[in-house]
C-alpha positions, 0 to 999 in steps of 0.5 A, a space after each residue: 500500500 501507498 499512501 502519500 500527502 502533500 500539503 502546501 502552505 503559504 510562503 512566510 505561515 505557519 506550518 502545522 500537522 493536519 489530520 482532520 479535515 475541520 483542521 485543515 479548514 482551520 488553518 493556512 494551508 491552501 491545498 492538500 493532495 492525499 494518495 493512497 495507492 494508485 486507485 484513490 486520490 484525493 485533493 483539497 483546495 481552498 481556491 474554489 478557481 483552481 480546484 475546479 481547473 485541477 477537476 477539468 483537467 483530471 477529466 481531460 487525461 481521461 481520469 474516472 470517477 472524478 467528483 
């Protein structure tokens, strides 16, 4: 099994554990990408813009069961 997660935060804010999702809401962190295994990815972002660019783009490379 794989699991891998990234978290970006802005330049210059403080960086801190995330494991919920009300913590990730909470805090400075911008975007989140979560991988477990090839079959799940999951991916949140607070710019409503930029999330749904990431979503059409996932649908353009021919990804399935993208919500």
């Amino acid at each position: 099994m794989i699991f891998q997660g990234m978290k970006a935060f802005p330049f210059n804010s403080t960086v801190v554990a995330i494991s919920t999702y009300d913590e990730y809401i909470n805090s400075d962190c911008q975007f989140i990408l979560l991988v477990i295994d090839p079959s799940y990815v999951a991916m949140y972002c607070k710019d409503s813009n930029k999330l749904m660019d990431l979503h059409n783009n996932a649908i353009n490379q021919g990804y399935e069961k993208v919500r």
